[in-house]
C-alpha positions in Angstrom: -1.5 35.1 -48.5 1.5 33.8 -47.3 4.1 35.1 -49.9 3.2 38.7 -48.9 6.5 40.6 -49.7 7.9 41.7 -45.9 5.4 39.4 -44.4 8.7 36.8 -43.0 10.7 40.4 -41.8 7.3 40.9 -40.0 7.2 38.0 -38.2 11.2 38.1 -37.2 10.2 41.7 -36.0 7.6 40.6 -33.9 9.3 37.8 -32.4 12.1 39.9 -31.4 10.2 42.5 -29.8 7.6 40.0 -28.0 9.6 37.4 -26.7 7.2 36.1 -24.2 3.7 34.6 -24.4 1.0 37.3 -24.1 0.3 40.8 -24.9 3.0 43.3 -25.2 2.6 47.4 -25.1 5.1 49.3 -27.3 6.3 52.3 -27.6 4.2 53.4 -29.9 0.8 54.3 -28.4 -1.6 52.5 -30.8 0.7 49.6 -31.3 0.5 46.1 -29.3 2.6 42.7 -29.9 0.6 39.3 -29.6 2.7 35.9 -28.7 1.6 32.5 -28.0 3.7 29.7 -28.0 0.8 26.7 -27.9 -2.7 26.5 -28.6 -5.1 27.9 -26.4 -8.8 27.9 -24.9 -10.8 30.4 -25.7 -10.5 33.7 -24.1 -13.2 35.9 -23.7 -12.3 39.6 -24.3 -13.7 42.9 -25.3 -11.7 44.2 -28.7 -12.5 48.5 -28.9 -11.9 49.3 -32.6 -8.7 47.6 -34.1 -6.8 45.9 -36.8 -5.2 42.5 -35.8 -2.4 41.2 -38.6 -1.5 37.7 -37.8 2.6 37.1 -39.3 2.2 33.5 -38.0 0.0 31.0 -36.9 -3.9 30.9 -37.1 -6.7 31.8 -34.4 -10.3 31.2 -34.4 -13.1 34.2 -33.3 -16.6 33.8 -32.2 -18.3 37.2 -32.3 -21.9 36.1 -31.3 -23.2 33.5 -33.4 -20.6 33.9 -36.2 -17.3 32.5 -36.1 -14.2 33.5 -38.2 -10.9 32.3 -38.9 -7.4 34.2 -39.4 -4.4 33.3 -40.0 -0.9 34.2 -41.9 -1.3 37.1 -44.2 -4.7 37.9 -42.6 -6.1 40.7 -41.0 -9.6 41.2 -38.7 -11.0 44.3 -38.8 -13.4 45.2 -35.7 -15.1 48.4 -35.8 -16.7 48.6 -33.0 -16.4 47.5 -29.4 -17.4 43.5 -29.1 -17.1 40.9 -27.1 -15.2 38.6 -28.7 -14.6 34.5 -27.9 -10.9 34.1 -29.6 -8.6 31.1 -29.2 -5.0 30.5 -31.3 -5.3 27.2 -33.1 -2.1 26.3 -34.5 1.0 27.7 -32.5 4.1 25.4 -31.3 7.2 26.4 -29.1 9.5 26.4 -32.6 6.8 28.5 -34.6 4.5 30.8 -32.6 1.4 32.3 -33.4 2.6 36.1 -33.7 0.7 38.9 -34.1 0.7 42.4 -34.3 -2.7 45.2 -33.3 -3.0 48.5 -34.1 -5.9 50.5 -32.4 -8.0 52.6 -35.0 -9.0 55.7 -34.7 -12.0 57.2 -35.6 -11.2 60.9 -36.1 -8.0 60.2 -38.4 -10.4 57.6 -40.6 -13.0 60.3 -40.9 -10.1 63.2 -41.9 -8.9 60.5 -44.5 -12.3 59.6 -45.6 -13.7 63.6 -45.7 -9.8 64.9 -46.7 -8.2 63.0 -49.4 -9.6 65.1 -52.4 -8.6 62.6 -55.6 -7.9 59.2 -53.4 -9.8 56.4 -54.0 -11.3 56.2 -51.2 -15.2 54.9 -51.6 -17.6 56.9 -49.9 -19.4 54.6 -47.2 -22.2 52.5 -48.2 -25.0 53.5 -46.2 -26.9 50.1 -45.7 -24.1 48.0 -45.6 -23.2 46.9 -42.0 -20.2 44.6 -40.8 -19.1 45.3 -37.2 -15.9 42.5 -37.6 -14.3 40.9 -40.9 -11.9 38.9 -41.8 -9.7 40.0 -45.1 -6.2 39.0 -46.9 -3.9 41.8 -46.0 -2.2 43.8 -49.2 1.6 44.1 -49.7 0.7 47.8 -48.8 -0.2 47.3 -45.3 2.2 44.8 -44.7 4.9 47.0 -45.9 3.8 50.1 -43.7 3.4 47.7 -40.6 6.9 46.3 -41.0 8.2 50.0 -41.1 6.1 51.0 -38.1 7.8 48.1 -36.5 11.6 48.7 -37.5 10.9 52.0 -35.7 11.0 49.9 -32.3 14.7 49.8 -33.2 14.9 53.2 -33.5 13.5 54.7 -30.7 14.6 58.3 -31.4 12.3 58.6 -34.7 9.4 57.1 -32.9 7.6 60.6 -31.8 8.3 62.2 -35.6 7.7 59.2 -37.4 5.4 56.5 -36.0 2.2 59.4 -36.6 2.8 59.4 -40.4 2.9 55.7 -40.8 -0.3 55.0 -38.4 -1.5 57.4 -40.9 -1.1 55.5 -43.6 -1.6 52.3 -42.3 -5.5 54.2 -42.0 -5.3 54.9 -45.3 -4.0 51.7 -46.6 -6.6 49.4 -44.7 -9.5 51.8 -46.1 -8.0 51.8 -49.6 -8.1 47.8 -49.1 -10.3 44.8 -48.9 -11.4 46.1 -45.1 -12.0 49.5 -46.5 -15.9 48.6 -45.9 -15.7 48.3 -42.5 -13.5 51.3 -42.2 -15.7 53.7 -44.0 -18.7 52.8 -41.8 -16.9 53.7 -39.0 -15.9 57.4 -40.4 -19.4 58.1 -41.2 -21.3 59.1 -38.8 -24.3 58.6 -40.3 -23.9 54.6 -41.9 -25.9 51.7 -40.2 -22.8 50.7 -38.3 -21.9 54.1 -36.6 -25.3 54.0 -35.1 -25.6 50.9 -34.0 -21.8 52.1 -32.9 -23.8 54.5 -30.5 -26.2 52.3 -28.8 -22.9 49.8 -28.4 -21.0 52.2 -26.7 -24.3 53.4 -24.3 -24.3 49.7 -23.5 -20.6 49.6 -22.5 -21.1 53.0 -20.4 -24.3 51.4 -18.7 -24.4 47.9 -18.8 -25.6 47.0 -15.0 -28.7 49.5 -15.7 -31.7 48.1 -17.3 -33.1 49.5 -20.9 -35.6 49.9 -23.2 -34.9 48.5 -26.4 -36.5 52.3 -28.0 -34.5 53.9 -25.7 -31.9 52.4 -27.5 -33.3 52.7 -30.9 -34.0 56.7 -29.8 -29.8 56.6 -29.4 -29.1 55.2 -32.7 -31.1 57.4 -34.2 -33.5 54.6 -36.0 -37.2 52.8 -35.1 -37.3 50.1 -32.5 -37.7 47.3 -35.3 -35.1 48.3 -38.0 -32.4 49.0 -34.4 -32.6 45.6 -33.6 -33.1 44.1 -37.1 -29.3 46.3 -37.7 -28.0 45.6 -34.6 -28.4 41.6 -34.8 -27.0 42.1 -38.1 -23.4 44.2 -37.3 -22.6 42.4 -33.6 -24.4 38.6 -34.4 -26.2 39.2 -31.0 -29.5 40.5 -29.5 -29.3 43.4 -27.2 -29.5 41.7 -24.5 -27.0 39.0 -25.1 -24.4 42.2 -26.0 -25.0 43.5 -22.6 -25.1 39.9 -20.7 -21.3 39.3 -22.3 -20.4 42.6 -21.2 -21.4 41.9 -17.8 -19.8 38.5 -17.7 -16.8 40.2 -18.9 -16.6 43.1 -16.2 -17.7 40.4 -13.6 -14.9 38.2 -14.4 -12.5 41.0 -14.1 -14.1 41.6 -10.6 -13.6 38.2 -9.7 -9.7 38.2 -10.7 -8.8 41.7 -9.9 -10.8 42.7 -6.8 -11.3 39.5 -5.2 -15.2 39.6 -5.1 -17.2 36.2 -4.9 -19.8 35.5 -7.4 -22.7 36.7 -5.9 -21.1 40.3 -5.4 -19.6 40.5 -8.8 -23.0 39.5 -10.1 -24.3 42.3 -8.3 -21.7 44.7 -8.8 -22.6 44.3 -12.7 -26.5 44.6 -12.6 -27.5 41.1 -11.5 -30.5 41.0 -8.1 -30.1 37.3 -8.2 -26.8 35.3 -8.0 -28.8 32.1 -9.0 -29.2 33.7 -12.6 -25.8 35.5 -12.4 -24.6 31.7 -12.4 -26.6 30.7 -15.4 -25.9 33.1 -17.6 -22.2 32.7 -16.3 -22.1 28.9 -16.8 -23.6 29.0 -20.5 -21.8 31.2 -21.7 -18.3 30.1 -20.2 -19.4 26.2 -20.0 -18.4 26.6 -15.9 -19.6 27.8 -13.0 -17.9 30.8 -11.4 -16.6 29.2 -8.7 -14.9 26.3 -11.0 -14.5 29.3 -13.8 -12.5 31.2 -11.5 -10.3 28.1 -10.1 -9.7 28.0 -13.6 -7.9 31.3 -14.6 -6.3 31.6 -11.5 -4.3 29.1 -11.9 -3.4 30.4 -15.4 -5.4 28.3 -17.6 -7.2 31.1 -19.1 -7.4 35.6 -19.1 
């Protein structure tokens, strides 16, 4: 994976253009630049649908009960929103865990998958369904990513240009080993664009109470096979799916608006604060108090 043809130019690229730790907007809409100069703890954070190329280093995912590795010459593909617990592994000051995402989008996937008369583009297998993966990337999509990045340098071609090779990079991640993934997404009718639905009702609504067939009557599929599917694409319940979005929002809360625990846990669904502090401390190993101690003073997002 490593000897990817214009996988070193990638990484110089994204050095040069991220030259701090963190995340960094581009000028190109879809485009962000990940840093990190050491190791870190894990961060919680909601990924919406994306590709993530690492040009250096290595980071660990937990997406509910599974956990994943990526590293040099490897791409995660997430196709739906998920909370996801990630942490870079192996990063140092000299070589930095570097990183480049690219948000996907659903419409231009579907046009590629319903418009490329003669591509070999699989159709979607129906039952198959992987919310996030982990895959080699091909000198294709390196090579288009390293273009779409040289275009950072050339400002001036960014609004005729950077379209056509987002465009491709589509085309070339649903033409590769992620292509799975990708198709699922475009069809609106596969296991994972359903379960997509009742994810993204969940994300609109998470500090209202459900039914799970409420749910299922969303996705379009019977109570049992809806949460048989759903376990399967996100690695969670339900229920656990909206309790990490609601940790998530809460923490934000927290950070962002000042609020103590008890009104954050309200302000996200919770009547008690005793079992808004549960939930917070198993899932982030800390009570919110300590928790947010914690990232103010920088140790974690």
């Amino acid at each position: 994976m490593k000897n990817l043809p214009n996988l070193t130019e990638l990484k110089h690229l994204i050095a040069r253009h991220a030259r701090g730790d963190g995340i960094h907007g581009t000028a190109v809409p879809a485009l962000s630049l990940i840093r990190s100069s050491a190791i870190s703890d894990p961060i919680h954070t909601l990924y919406e649908p994306s590709v993530c190329l690492v040009a250096a280093g290595r980071k660990r995912a937990r997406i509910g009960s599974r956990e994943v590795v990526y590293e040099t010459g490897g791409c995660l593909v997430v196709g739906i929103d998920l909370p996801i617990i990630g942490a870079v592994i192996e990063a140092s000051p000299d070589e930095p865990y570097l990183c480049l995402k690219i948000d996907l989008d659903r419409g231009m996937l579907a046009d590629l998958l319903l418009g490329a008369p003669g591509s070999h583009i699989a159709p979607p297998a129906p039952d198959r369904i992987e919310a996030a993966a982990v895959h080699a990337a091909t000198p294709e999509l390196v090579d288009a990513s390293a273009r779409l990045l040289r275009l950072l340098d050339a400002p001036q071609d960014i609004a005729v240009l950077a379209p056509l090779i987002v465009r491709e990079i589509h085309y070339r991640l649903m033409t590769g080993p992620q292509g799975a993934i990708l198709r699922q997404i475009a069809s609106g009718e596969s296991r994972l664009a359903q379960v997509g639905r009742a994810v993204a009702y969940l994300c609109e609504n998470y500090a209202e109470p459900f039914r799970i067939e409420d749910l299922a009557r969303i996705a379009g599929m019977s109570p049992s096979s809806f949460h048989e599917h759903f376990r399967t694409a996100t690695a969670m319940s339900p229920l656990q799916f909206r309790t990490r979005l609601r940790m998530h929002e809460a923490r934000r809360l927290m950070v962002a608006e000042g609020l103590t625990a008890a009104e954050a846990g309200f302000r996200v669904g919770y009547d008690s604060p005793s079992q808004f502090s549960r939930d917070h401390a198993r899932i982030y190993d800390r009570p919110p108090r300590r928790d947010l101690s914690r990232m103010q003073s920088g140790q974690a997002y």
